[in-house]
N, C-alpha and C positions, 0 to 999 in steps of 0.2 A: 226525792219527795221529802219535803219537810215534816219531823212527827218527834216526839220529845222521849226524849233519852229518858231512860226509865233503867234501874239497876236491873243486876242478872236476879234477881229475887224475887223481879216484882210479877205479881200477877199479870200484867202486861206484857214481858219479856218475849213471851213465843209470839207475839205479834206482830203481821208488817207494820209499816208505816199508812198503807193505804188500809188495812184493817181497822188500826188506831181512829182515822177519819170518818170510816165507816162508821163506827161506835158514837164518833161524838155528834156524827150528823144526826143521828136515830134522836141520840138522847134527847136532842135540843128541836127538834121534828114534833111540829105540833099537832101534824095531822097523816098521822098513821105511824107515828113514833112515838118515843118515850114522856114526849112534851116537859119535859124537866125531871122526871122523875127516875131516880138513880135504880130503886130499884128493877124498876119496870128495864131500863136500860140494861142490867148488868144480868139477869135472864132470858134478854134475847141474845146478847153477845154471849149467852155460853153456848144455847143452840145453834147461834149461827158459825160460833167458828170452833165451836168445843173448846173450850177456854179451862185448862187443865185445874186450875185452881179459882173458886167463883173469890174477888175481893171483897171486903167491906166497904160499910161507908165511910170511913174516912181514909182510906187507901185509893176509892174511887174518886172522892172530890181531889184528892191531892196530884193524884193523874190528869184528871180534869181541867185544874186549874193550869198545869202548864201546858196541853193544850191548846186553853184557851187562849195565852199571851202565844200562841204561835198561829193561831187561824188567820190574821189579815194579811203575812205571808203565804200561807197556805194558799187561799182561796188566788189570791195574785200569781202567785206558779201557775196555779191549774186556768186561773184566763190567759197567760204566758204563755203556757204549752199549748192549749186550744189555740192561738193564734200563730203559734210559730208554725203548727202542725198544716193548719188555711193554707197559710202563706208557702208554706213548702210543696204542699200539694198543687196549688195554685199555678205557681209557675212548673213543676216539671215532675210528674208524675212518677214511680219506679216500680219496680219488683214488689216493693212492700206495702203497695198503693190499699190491696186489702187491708192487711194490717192495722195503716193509718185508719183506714175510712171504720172497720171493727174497734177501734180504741177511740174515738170518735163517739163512737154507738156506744160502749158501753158506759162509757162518760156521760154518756145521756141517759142511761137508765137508771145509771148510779141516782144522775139526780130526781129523777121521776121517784122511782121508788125507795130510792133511800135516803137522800137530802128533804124529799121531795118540794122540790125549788123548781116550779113546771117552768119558768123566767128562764131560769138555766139548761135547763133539761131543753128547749125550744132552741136556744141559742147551740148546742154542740148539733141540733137534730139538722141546722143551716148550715153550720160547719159540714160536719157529713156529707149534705146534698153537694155544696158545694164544690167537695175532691172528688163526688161522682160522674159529674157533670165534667170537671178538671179533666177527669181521669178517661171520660168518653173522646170529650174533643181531643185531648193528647194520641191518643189511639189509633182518630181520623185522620189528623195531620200525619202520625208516622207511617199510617197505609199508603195517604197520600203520596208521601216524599220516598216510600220505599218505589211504589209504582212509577212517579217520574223518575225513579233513578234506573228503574229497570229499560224505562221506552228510550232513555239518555246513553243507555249501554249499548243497546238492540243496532239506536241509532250510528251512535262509534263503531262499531262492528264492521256495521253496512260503509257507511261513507270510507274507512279505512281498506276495506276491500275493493270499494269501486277506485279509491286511490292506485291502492295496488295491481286493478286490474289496466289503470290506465297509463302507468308509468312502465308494467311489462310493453303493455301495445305502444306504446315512445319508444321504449328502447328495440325491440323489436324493425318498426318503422327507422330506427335509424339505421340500424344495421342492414335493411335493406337499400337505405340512400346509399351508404359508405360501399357496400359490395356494388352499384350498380356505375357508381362514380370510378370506381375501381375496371370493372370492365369495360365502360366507355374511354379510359385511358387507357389501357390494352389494347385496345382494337384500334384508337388512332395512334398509337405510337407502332402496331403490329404495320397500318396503312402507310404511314411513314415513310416505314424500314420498305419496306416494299416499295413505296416512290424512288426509293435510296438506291436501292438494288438497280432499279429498273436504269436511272438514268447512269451507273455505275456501268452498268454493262451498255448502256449508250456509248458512255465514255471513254470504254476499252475499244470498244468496235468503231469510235473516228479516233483514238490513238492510234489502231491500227495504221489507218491511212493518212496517219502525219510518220513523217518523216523521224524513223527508230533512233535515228543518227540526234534526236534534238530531245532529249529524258526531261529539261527543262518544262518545255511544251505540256509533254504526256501528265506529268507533276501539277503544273498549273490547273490543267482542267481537272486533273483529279479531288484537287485542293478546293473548287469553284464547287463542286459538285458535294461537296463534306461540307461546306461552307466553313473551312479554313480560311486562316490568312495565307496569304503564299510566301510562302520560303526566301529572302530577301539571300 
């Protein structure tokens, strides 16, 4: 905050900066302030801030006067900060939202009662409303977006489960294809073997009645019945 350098000696020195303004707004405060008048000024800045050593006048105009070459910085900060304060609240509210919106407030009372500049004092009392309002809807949108994130979870949950239930029952299903594919080759290759048998022992029983003297014979129809080639 802008406030003018004053030596370690001077009657001013235990002062803040926003104290300093305090004082000078009073002084120059026509209406319920000092309206120009030093001394009137410099007995209520001792009540109001207990001001350890009261100045004179000419220690007080000289205070005064630098001041004064510092007020249309002054006042230009303080519309600065009231608008960067809007504009910050405006877009994305935080933790310090009270804070803001209380420094705000007292900005506005400052100047009601102690600038008393009701112009200004109006203008922070908009600001304020304004990070309220900011700071409601900010609130509603975050209930909002926590809620659809909550039904977006619930939802993933579910559908990932129904996935899961439905890729067990796949694989499941498969594994009964694969065993039953499996047994139906068992039982006709088991049927097969059994036609094999069958006509084998045909085969033995008319070798019998060919002629033991002729191996070739007995061979060939053996061969026929394997569905080999025969033996050249």
């Amino acid at each position: 905050m802008v406030a003018a350098t004053v030596r370690a000696d001077s009657w001013a020195a235990p002062l803040s900066a926003a104290q300093m303004w305090a004082i000078y707004d009073f002084h120059y405060n026509p209406d319920g302030g000092a309206a120009g008048k030093w001394d009137v000024t410099v007995e209520w800045a001792e009540k109001e801030f207990e001001l350890p050593r009261k100045p004179g006048r000419e220690a007080f105009y000289k205070w005064l006067r630098s001041m004064r070459e510092l007020a249309p910085a002054h006042r230009r900060e303080v519309r600065e900060t009231a608008d960067e304060i809007a504009a910050e609240g405006a877009k994305s509210l935080s933790v310090t939202d009270e804070q803001i919106v209380a420094f705000v407030k007292s900005r506005a009372l400052d100047a009601a009662t102690v600038a008393k500049n009701p112009k200004e004092a109006e203008r922070f009392i908009r600001i304020a409303d304004s990070l309220i309002r900011a700071g409601q809807k900010s609130a509603e949108l975050r209930l909002k977006g926590e809620e659809l994130a909550l039904k977006t979870a619930a939802q993933q949950t579910r559908d990932e489960q129904l996935k899961l239930a439905r890729e067990k029952f796949e694989e499941e299903a498969a594994r009964r294809t694969a065993a039953e594919a499996r047994a139906e080759k068992a039982e006709a290759e088991a049927e097969a073997l059994k036609a094999t048998i069958k006509e084998l022992e045909k085969a033995l029983q008319d070798a019998g009645k060919v002629n033991v003297a002729d191996p070739a014979r007995v061979a060939a129809e053996v061969d026929r019945i394997l569905g080999r080639k025969p033996q050249q």
